[in-house]
Biopython code that builds the backbone (N, CA, C, O; Angstrom):
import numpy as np
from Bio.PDB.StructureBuilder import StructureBuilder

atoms = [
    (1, "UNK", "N", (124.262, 113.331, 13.992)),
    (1, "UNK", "CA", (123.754, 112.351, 14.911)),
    (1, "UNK", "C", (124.702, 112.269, 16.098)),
    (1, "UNK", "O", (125.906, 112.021, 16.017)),
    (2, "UNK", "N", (124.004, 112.510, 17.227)),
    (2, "UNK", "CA", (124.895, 112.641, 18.204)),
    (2, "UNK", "C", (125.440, 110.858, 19.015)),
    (2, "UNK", "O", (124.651, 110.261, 19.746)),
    (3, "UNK", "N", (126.906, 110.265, 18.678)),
    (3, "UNK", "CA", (127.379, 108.975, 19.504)),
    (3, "UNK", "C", (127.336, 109.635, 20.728)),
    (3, "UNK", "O", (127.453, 110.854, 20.855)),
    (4, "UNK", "N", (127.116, 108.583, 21.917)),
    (4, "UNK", "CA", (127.417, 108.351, 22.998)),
    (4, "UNK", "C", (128.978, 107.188, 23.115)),
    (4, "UNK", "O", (129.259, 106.165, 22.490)),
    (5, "UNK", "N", (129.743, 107.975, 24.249)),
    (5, "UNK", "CA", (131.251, 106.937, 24.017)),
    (5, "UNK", "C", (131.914, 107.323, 22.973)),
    (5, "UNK", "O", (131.580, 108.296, 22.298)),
    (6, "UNK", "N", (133.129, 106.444, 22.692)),
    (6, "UNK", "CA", (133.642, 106.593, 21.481)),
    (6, "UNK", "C", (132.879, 106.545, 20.414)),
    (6, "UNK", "O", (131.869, 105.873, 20.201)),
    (7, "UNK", "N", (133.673, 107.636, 19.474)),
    (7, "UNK", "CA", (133.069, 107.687, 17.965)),
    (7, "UNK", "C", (134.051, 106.431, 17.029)),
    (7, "UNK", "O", (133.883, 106.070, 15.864)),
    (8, "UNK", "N", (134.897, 106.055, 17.849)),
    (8, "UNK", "CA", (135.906, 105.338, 16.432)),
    (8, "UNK", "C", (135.611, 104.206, 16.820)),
    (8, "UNK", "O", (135.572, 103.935, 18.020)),
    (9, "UNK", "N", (135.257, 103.030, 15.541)),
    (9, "UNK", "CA", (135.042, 101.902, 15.930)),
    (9, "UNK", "C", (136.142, 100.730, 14.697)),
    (9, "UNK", "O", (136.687, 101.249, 13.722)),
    (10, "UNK", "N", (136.259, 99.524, 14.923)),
    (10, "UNK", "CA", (136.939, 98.644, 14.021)),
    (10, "UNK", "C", (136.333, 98.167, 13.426)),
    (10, "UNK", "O", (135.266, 97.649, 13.756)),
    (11, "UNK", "N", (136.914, 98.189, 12.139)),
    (11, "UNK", "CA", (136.224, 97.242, 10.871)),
    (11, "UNK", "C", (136.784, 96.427, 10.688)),
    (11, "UNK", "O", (137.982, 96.669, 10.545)),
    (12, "UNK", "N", (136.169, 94.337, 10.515)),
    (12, "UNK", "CA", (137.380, 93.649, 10.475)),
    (12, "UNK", "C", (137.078, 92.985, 9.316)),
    (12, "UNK", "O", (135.975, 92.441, 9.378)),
    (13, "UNK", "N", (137.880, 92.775, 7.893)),
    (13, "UNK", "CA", (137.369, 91.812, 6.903)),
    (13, "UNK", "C", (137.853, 90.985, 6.778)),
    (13, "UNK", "O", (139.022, 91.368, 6.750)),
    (14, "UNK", "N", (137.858, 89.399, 6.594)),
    (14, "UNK", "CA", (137.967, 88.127, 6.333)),
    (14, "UNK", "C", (137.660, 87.453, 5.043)),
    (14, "UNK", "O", (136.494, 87.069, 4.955)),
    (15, "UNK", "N", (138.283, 87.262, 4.218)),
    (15, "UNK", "CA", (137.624, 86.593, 3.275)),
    (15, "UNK", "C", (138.586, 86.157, 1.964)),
    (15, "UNK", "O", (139.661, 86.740, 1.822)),
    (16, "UNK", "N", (138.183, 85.145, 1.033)),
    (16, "UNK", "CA", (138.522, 84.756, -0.456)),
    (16, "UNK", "C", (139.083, 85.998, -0.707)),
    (16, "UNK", "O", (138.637, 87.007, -0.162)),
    (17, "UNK", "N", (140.227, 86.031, -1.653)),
    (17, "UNK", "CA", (140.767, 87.704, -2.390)),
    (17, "UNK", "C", (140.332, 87.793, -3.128)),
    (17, "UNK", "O", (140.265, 86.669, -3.626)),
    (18, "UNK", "N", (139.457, 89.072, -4.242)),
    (18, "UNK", "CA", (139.079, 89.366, -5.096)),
    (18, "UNK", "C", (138.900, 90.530, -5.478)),
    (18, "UNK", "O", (139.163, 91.093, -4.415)),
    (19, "UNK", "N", (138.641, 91.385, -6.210)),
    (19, "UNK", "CA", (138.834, 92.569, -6.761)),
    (19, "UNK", "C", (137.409, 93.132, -5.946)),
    (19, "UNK", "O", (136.351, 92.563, -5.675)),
    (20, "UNK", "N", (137.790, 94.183, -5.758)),
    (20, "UNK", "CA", (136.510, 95.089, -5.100)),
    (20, "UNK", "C", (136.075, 95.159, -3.680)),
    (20, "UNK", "O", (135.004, 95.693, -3.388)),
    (21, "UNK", "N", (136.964, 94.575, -2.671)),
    (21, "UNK", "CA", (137.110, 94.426, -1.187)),
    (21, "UNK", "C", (136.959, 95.612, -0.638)),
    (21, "UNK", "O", (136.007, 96.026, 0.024)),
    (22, "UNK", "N", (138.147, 96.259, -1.004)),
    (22, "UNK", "CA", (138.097, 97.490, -0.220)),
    (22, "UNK", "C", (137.110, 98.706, -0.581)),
    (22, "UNK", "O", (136.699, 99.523, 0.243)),
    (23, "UNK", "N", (136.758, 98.688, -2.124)),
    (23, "UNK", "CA", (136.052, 99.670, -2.471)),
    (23, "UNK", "C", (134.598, 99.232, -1.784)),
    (23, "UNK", "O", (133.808, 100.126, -1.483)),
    (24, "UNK", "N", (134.405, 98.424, -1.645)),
    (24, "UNK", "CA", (133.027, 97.976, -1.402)),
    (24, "UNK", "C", (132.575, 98.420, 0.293)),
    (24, "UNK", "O", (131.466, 98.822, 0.645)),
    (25, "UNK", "N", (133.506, 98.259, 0.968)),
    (25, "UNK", "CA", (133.238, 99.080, 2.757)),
    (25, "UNK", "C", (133.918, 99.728, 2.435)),
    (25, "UNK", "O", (134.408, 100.066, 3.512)),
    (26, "UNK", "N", (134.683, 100.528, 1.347)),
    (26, "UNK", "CA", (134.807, 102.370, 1.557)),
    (26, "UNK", "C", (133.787, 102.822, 1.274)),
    (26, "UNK", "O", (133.361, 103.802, 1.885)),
    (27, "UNK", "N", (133.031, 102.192, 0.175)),
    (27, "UNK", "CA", (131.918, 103.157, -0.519)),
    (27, "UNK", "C", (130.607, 102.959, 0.649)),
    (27, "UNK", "O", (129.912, 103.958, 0.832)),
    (28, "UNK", "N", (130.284, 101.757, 1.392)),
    (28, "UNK", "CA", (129.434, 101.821, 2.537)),
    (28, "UNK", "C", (129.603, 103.155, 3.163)),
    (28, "UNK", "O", (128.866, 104.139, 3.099)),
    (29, "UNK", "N", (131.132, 102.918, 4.001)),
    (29, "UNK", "CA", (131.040, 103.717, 5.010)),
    (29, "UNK", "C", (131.025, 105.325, 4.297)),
    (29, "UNK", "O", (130.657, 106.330, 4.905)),
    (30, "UNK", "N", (131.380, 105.306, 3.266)),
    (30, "UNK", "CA", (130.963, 106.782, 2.799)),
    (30, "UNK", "C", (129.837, 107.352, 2.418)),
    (30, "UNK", "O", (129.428, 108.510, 2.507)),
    (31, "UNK", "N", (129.402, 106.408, 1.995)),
    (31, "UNK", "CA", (127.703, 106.634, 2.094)),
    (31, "UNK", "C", (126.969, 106.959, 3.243)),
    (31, "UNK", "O", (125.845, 107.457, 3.179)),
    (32, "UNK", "N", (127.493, 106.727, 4.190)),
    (32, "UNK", "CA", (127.230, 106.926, 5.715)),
    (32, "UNK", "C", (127.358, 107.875, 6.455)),
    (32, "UNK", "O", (126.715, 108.336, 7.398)),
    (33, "UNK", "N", (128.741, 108.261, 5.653)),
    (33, "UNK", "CA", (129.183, 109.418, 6.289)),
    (33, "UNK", "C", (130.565, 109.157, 7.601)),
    (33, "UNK", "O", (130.854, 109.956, 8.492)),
    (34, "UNK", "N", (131.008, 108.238, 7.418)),
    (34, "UNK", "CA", (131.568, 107.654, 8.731)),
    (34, "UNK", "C", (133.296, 107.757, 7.547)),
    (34, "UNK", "O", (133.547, 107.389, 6.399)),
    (35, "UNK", "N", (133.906, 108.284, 8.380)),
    (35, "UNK", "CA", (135.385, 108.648, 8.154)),
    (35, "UNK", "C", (136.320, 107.750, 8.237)),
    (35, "UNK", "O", (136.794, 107.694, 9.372)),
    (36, "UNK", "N", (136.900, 106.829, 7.289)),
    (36, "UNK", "CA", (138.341, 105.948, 7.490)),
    (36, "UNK", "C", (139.315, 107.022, 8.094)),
    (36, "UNK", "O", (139.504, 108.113, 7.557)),
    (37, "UNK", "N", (139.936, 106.603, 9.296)),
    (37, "UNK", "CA", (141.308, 107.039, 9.718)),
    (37, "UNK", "C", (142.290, 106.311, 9.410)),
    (37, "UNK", "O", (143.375, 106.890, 9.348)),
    (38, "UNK", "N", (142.260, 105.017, 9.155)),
    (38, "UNK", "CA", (143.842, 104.327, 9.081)),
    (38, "UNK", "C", (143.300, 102.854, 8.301)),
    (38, "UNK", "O", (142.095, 102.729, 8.515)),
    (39, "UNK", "N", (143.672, 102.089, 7.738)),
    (39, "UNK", "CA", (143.723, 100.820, 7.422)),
    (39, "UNK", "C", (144.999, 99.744, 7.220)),
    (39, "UNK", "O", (146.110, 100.271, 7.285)),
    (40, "UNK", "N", (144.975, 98.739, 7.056)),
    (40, "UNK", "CA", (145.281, 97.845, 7.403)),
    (40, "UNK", "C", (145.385, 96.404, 6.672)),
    (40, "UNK", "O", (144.928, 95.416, 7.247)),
    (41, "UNK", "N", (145.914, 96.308, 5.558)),
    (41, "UNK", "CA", (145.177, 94.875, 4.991)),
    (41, "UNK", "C", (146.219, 93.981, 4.052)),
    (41, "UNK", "O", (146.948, 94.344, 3.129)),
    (42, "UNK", "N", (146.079, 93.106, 4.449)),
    (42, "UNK", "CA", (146.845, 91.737, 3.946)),
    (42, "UNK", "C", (146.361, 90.324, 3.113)),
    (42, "UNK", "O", (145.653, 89.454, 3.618)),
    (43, "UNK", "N", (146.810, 90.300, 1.963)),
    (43, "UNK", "CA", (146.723, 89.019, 1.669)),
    (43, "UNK", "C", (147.562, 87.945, 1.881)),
    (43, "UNK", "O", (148.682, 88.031, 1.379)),
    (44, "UNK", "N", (147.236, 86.785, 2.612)),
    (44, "UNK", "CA", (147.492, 85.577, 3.010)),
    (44, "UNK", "C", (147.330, 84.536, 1.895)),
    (44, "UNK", "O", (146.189, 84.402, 1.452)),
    (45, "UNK", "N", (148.369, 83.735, 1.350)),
    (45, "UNK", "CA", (148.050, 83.134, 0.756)),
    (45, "UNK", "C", (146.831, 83.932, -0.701)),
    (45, "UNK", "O", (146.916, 84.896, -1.462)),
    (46, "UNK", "N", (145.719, 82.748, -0.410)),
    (46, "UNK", "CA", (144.309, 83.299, -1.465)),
    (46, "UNK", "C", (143.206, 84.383, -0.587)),
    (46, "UNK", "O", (142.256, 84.826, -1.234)),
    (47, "UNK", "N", (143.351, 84.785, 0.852)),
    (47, "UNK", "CA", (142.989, 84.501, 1.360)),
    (47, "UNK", "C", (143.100, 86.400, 2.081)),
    (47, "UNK", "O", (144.047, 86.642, 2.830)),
    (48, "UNK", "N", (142.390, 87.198, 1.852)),
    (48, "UNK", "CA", (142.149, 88.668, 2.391)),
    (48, "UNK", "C", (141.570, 88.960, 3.549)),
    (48, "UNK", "O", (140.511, 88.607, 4.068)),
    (49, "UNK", "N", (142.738, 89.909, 3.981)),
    (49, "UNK", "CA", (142.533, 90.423, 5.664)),
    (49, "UNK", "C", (142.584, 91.546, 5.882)),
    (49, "UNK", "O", (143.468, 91.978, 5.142)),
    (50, "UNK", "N", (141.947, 92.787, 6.784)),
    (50, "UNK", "CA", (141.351, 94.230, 6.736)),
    (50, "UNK", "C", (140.982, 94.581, 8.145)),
    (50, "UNK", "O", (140.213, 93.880, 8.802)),
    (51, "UNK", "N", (141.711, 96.014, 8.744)),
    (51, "UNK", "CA", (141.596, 96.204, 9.610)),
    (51, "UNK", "C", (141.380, 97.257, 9.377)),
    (51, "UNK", "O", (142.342, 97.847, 8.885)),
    (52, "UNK", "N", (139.892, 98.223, 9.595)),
    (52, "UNK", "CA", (139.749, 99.572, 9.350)),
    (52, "UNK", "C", (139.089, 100.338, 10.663)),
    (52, "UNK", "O", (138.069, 100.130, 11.320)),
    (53, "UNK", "N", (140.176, 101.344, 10.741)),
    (53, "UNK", "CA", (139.426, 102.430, 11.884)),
    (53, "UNK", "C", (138.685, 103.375, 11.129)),
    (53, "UNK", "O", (138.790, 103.469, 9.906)),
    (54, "UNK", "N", (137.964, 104.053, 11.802)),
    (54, "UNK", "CA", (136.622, 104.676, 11.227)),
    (54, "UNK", "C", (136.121, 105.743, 12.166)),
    (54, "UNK", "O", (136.107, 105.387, 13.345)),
    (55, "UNK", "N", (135.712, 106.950, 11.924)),
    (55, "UNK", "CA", (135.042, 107.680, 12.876)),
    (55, "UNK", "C", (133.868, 107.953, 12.346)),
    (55, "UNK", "O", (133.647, 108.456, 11.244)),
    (56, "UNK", "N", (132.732, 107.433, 13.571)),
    (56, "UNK", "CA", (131.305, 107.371, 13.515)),
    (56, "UNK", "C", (130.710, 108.832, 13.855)),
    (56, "UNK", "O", (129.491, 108.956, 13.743)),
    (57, "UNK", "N", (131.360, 109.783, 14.201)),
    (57, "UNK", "CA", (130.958, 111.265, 14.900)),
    (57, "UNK", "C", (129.573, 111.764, 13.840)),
    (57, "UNK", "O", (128.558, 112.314, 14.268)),
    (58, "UNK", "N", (129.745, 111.540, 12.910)),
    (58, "UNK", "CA", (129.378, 112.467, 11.451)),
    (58, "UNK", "C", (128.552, 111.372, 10.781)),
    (58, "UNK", "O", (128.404, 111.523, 9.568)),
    (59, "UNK", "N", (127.933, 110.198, 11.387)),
    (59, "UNK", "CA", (127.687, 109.165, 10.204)),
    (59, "UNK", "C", (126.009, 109.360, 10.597)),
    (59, "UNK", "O", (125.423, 109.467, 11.674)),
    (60, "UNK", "N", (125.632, 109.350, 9.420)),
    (60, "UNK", "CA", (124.222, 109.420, 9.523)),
    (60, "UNK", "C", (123.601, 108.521, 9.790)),
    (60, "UNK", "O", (122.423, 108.786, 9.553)),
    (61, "UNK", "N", (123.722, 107.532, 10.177)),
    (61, "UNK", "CA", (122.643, 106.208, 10.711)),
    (61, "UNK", "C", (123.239, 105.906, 12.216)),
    (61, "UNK", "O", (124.357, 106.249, 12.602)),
    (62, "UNK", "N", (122.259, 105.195, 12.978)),
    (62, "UNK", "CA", (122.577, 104.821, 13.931)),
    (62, "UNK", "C", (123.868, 103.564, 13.780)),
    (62, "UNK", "O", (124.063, 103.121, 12.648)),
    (63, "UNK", "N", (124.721, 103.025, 14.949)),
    (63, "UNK", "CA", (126.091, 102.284, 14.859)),
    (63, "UNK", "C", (125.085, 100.922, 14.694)),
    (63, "UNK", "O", (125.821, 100.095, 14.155)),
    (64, "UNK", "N", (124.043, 100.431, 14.856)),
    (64, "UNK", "CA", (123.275, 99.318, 14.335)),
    (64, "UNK", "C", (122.999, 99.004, 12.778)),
    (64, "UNK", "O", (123.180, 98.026, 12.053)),
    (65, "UNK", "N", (122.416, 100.445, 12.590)),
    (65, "UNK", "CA", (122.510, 99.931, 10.608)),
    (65, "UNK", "C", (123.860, 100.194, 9.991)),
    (65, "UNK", "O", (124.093, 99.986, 8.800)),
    (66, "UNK", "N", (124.648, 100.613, 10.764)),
    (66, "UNK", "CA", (126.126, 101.105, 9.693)),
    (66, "UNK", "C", (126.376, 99.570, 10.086)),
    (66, "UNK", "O", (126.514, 98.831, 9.112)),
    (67, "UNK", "N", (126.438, 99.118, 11.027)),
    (67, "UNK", "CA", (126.978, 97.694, 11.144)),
    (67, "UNK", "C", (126.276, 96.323, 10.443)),
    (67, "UNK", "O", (126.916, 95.285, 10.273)),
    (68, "UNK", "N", (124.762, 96.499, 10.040)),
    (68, "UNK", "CA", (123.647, 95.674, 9.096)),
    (68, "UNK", "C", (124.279, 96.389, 7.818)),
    (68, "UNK", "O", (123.948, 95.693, 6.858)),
    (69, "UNK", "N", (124.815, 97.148, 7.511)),
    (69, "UNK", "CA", (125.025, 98.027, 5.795)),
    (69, "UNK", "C", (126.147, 96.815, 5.561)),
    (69, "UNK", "O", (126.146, 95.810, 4.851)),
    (70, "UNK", "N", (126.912, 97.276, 6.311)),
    (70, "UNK", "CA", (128.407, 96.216, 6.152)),
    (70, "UNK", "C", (128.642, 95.219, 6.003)),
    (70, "UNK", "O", (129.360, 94.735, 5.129)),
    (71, "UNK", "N", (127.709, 94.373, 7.383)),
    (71, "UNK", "CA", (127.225, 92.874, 7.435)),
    (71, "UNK", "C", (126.652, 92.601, 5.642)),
    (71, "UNK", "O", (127.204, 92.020, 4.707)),
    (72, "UNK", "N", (125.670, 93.132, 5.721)),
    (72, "UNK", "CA", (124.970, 93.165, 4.047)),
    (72, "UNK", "C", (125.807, 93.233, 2.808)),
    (72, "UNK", "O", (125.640, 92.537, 1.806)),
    (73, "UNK", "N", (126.551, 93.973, 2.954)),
    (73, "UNK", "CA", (128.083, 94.396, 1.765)),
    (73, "UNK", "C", (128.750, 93.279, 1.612)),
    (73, "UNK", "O", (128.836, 92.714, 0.522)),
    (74, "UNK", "N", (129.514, 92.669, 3.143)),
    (74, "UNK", "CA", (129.683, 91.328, 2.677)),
    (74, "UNK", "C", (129.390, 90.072, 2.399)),
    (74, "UNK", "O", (130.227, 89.240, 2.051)),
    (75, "UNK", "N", (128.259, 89.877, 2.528)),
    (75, "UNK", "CA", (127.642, 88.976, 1.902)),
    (75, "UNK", "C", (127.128, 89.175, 0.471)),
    (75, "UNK", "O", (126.819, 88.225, -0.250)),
    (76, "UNK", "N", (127.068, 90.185, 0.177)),
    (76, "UNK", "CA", (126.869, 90.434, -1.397)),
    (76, "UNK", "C", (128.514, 90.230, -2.082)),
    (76, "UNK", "O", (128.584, 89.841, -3.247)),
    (77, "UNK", "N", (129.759, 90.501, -1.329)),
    (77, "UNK", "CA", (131.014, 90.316, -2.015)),
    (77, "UNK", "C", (131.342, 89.103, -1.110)),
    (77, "UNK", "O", (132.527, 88.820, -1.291)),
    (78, "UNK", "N", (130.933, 88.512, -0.468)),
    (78, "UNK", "CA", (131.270, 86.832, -0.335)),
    (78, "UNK", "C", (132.648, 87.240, 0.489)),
    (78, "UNK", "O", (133.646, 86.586, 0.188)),
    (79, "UNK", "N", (132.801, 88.340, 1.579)),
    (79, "UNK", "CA", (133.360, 88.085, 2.810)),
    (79, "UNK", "C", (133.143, 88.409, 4.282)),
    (79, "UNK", "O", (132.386, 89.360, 4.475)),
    (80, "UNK", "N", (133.545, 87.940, 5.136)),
    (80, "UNK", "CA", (132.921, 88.284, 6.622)),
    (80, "UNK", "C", (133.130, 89.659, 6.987)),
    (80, "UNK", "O", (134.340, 89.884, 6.977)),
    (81, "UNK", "N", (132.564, 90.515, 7.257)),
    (81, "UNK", "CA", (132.470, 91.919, 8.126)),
    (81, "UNK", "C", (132.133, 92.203, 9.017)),
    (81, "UNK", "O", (130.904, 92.188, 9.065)),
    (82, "UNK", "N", (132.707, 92.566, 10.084)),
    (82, "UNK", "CA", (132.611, 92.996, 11.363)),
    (82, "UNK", "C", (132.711, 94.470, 12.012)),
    (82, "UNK", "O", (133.656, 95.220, 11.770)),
    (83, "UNK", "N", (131.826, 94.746, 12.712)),
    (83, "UNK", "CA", (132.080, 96.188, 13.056)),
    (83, "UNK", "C", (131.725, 96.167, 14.815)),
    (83, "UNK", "O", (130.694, 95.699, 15.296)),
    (84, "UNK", "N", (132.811, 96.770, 15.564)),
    (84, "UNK", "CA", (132.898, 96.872, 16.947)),
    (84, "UNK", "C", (133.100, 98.615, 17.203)),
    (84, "UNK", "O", (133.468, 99.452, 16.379)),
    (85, "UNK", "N", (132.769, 98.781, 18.446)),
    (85, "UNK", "CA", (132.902, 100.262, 18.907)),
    (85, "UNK", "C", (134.612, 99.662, 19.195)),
    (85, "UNK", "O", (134.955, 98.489, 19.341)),
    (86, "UNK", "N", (135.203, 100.500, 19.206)),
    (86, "UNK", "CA", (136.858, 100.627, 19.350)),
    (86, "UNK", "C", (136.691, 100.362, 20.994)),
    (86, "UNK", "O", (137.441, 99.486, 21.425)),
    (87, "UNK", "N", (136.067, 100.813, 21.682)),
    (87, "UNK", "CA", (136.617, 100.369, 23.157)),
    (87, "UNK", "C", (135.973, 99.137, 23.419)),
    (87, "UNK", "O", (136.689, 98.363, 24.055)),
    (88, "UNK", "N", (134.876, 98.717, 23.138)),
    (88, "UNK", "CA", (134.884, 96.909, 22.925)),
    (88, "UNK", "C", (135.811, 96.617, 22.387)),
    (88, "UNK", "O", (136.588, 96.472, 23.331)),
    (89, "UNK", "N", (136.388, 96.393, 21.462)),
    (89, "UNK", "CA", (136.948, 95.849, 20.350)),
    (89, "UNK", "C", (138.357, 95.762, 21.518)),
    (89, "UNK", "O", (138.838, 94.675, 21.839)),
    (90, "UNK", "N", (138.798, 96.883, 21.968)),
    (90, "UNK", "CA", (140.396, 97.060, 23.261)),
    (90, "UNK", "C", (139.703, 95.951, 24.182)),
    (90, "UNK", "O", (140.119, 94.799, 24.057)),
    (91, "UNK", "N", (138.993, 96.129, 24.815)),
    (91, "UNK", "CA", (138.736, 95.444, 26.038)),
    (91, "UNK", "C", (138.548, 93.754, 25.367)),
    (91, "UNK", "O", (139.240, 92.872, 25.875)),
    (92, "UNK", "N", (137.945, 93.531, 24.650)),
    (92, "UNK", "CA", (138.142, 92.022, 24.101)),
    (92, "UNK", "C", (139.613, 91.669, 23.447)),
    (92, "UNK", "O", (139.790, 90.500, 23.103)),
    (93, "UNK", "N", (140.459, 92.427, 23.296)),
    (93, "UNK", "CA", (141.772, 91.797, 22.787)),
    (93, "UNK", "C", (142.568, 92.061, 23.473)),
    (93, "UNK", "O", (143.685, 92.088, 22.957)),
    (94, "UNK", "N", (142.461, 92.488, 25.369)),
    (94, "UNK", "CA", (143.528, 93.025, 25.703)),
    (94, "UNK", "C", (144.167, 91.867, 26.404)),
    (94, "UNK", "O", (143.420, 90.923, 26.664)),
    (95, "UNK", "N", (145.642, 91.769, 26.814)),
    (95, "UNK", "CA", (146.036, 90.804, 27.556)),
    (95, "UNK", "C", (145.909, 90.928, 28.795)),
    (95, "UNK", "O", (146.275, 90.024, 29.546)),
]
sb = StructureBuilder()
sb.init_structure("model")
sb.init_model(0)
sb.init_chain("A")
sb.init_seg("    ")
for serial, (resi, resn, name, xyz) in enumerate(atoms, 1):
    if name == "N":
        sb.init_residue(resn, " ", resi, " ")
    sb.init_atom(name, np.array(xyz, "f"), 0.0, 1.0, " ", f" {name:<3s}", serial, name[0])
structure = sb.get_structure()
């Protein structure tokens, strides 16, 4: 599937800590076809945090349902998921 723009986008998770966080948007995005490059993740307190880069080059769905797959994932594991194209994601956090 051919992206337009960047292929790498951010994954951001928020949520309660519990067993199965990370497997749960690895196994999305692998199902997808979409490549982890780097991650990122911290527990706070009770309280789990996740920063995943990803390359969309190779992912078989359009960047709308990989981002409804995810959205969907966490609400079935009861945390927030977010998915931005990487150059949104720069331009909204830059100083």
């Amino acid at each position: 599937m051919q992206v337009k723009g960047s292929t790498r986008i951010v994954v951001t998770v928020v949520g309660k800590d519990k067993v199965g966080i990370i497997a749960g948007v690895a196994n999305v995005l692998s199902e997808l076809n979409a490549n982890i490059l780097d991650i990122s993740q911290t527990i706070l307190q009770d309280f789990f945090t996740m920063i995943m880069i990803a390359d969309i080059a190779k992912c078989n769905v359009d960047f709308n349902t990989l981002k409804t797959r995810l959205e969907d994932k966490g609400q079935d594991i009861g945390v927030k998921i977010s998915a931005q194209h990487e150059d949104v994601f720069q331009f909204m956090h830059r100083i």
